[in-house]
C-alpha positions as CSV (number, residue, x, y, z in Angstrom):
1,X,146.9,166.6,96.1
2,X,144.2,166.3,99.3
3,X,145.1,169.4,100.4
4,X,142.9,171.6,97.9
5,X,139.9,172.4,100.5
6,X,140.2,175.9,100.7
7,X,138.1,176.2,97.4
8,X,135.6,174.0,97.8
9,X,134.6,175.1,101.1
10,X,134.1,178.6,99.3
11,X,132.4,177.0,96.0
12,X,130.3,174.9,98.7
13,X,128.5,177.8,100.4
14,X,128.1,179.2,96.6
15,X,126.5,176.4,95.5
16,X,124.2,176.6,99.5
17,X,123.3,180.5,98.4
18,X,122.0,179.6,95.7
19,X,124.2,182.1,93.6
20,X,125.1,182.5,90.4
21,X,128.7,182.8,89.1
22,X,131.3,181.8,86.8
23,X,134.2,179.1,88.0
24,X,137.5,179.4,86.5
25,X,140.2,176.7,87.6
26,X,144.0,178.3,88.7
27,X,146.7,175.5,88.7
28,X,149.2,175.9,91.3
29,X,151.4,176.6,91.1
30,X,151.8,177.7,87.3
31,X,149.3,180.7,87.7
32,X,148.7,182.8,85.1
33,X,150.0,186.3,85.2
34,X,146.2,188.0,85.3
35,X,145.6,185.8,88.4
36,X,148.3,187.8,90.7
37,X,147.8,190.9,88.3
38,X,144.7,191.8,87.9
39,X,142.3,189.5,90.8
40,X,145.0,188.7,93.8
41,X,148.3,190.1,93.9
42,X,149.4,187.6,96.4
43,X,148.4,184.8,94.2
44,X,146.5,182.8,96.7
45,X,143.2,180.5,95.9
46,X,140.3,180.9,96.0
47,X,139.9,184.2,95.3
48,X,136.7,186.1,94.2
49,X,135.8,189.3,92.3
50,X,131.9,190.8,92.8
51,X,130.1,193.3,90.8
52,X,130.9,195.5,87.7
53,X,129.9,194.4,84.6
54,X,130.2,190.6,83.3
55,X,133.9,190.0,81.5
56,X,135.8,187.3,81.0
57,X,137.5,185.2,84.3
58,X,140.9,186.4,82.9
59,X,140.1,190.0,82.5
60,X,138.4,191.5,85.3
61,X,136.3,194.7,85.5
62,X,137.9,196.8,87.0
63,X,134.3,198.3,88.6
64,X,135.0,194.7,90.7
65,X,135.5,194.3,93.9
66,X,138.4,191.7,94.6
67,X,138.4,189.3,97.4
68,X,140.7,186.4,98.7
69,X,141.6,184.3,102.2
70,X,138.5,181.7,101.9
71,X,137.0,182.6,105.5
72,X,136.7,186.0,104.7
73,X,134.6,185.0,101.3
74,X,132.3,182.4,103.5
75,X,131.2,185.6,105.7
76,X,131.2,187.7,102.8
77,X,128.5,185.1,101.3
78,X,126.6,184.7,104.2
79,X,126.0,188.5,104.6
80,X,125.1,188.5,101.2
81,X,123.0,186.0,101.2
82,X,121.5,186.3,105.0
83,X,118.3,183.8,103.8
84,X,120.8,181.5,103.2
85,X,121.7,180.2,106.7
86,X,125.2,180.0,106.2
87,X,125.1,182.0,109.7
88,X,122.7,181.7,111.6
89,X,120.9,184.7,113.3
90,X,121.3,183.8,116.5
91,X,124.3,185.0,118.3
92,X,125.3,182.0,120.4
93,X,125.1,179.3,117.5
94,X,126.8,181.9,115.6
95,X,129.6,182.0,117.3
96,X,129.0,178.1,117.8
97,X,129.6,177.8,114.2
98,X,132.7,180.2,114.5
99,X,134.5,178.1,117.1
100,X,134.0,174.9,115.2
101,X,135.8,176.5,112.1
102,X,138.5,177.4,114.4
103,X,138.6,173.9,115.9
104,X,139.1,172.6,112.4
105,X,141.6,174.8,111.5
106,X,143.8,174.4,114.6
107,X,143.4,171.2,115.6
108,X,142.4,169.1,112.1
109,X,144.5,171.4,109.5
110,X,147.7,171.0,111.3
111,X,147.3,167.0,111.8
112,X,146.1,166.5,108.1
113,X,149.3,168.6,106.7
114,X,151.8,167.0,108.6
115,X,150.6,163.9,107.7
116,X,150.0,164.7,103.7
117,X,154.1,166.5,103.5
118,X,155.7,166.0,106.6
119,X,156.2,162.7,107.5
120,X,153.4,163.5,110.4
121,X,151.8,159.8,111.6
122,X,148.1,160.1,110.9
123,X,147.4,158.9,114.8
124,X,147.1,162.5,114.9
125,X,144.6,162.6,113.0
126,X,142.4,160.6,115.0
127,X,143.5,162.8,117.8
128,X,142.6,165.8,116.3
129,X,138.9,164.3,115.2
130,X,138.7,163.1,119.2
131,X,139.1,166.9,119.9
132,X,135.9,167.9,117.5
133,X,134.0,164.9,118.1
134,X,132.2,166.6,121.3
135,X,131.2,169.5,118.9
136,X,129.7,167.3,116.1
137,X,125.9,167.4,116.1
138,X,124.9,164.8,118.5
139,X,128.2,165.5,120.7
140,X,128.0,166.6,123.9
141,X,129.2,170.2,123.7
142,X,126.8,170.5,120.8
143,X,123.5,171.7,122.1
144,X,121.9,171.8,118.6
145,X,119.3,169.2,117.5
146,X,120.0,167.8,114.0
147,X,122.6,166.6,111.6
148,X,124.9,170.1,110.9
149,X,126.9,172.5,113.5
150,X,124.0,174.2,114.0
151,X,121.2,172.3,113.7
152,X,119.3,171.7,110.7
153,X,120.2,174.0,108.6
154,X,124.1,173.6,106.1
155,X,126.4,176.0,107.2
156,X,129.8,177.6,106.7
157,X,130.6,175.5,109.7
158,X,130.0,172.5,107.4
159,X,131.0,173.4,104.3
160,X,134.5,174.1,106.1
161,X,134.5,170.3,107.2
162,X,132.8,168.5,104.5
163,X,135.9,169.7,102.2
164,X,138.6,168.9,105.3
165,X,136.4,165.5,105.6
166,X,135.9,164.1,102.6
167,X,139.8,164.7,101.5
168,X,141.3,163.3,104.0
169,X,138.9,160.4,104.4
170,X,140.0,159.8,100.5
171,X,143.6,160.5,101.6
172,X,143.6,158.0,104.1
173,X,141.6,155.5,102.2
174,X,143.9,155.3,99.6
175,X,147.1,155.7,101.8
176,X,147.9,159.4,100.3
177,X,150.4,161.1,102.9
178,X,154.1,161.3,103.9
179,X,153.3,158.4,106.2
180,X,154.8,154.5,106.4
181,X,152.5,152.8,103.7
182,X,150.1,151.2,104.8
183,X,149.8,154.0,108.2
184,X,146.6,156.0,106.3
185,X,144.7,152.6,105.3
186,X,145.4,151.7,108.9
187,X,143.6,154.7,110.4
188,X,140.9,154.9,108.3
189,X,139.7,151.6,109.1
190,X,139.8,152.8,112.8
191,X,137.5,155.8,111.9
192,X,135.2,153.5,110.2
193,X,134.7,150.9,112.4
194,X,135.5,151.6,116.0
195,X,132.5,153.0,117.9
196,X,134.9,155.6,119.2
197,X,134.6,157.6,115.9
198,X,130.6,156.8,115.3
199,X,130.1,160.7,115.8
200,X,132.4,161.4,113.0
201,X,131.2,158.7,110.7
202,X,127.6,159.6,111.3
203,X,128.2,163.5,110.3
204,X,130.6,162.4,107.4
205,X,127.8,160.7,106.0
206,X,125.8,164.3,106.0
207,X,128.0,166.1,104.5
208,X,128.9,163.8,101.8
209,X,125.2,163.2,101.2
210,X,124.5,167.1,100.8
211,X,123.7,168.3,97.1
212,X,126.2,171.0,97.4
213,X,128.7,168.6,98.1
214,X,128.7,166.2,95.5
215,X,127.8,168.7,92.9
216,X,131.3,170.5,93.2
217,X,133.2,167.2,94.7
218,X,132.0,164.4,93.1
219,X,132.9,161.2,94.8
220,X,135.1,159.8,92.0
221,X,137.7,162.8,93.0
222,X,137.8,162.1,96.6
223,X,141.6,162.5,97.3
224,X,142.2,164.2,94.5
225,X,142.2,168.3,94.2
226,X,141.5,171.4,92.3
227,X,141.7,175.3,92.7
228,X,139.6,178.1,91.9
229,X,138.8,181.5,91.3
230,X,135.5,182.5,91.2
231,X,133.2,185.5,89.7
232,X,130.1,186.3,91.5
């Protein structure tokens, strides 16, 4: 499916810390009893656990902490890794970097899954990317100099939209969705050749470019989707 971004967004910022830890893939929505047992009882990806000793994915220390909900892992990354720059220390692009995640999520999120499962036309789409446009690095309710949310430094801000991004450009590419065939093919040529979207196309390209990126999403899976649980 193109809808498997809460993952990588979290395996992205992993990958930006620098840390180490194990990957182990959860198919939804066969999940294997441990999963909801023993890591997240509500059975929802990605999920993480932290510390205790090292044990296998599927048998958990106990001595671990469990977490889940993939905005509460990016923060809990970022604090744990504060040289990272996953937030920055400065309150206002903080909260800069906050507000675009919510963008994404309010505006983007809804627009993308109506148009993957409910018959949604992906013209919202593109009107959902005209509402985040102004906050893309060189918009002009982005005071930051440089290619990411906050500058020039990857954030949690960007590794949110690189894994909304690159799906749904891959979605729409290959005409993926709910849609009329031949409606996602339609829009993506809009978003890649009218000067309307140059913004968008310009900080697609920096995210897609970024190391952390194609590491976990290589390019030949674009459109396609995974889930994880992760051990760090």
């Amino acid at each position: 499916m193109c809808l498997s971004y809460v993952y990588h967004q979290v395996e992205i910022a992993l990958q930006e810390a620098r840390a180490e830890y194990s990957r182990f893939e959860v198919q939804i929505p066969n999940k294997p009893s441990w999963f909801t047992e023993k890591v997240n009882p509500a059975g929802k990806v990605p999920a993480i656990t932290y510390g205790g000793p090292t044990t296998p994915a599927d048998d958990p220390s106990p001595a671990s902490h469990k977490l889940a909900e993939s905005l509460v892992i990016l923060e809990f990354i970022a604090d744990i890794f504060p040289d990272s720059g996953l937030l920055p220390s400065d309150p206002l692009l903080r909260a800069s970097v906050r507000f675009f995640i919510n963008l994404v999520l309010t505006k983007l999120h809804p627009a993308h899954l109506n148009a993957m499962i409910n018959r949604g036309s992906p013209d919202h789409i593109l009107s959902a990317i005209d509402q985040l446009q102004p906050y893309m690095p060189g918009g002009s309710l982005n005071d930051s100099k440089g290619p990411f949310i906050a500058g020039n430094t990857f954030g949690n801000a960007d590794a949110v939209a690189a894994a909304y991004f690159i799906r749904l450009d891959g979605c729409l590419k290959r005409d993926i969705g709910s849609f009329p065939e031949g409606e996602g093919v339609k829009a993506y040529n809009v978003l890649h050749t009218s000067e309307q979207y140059a913004l968008y196309r310009a900080y697609l390209s920096a995210l897609a470019g970024r190391e952390s990126v194609k590491e976990t999403y290589p390019e030949m899976f674009y459109g396609a989707g995974m889930s994880a649980s992760l051990t760090i």
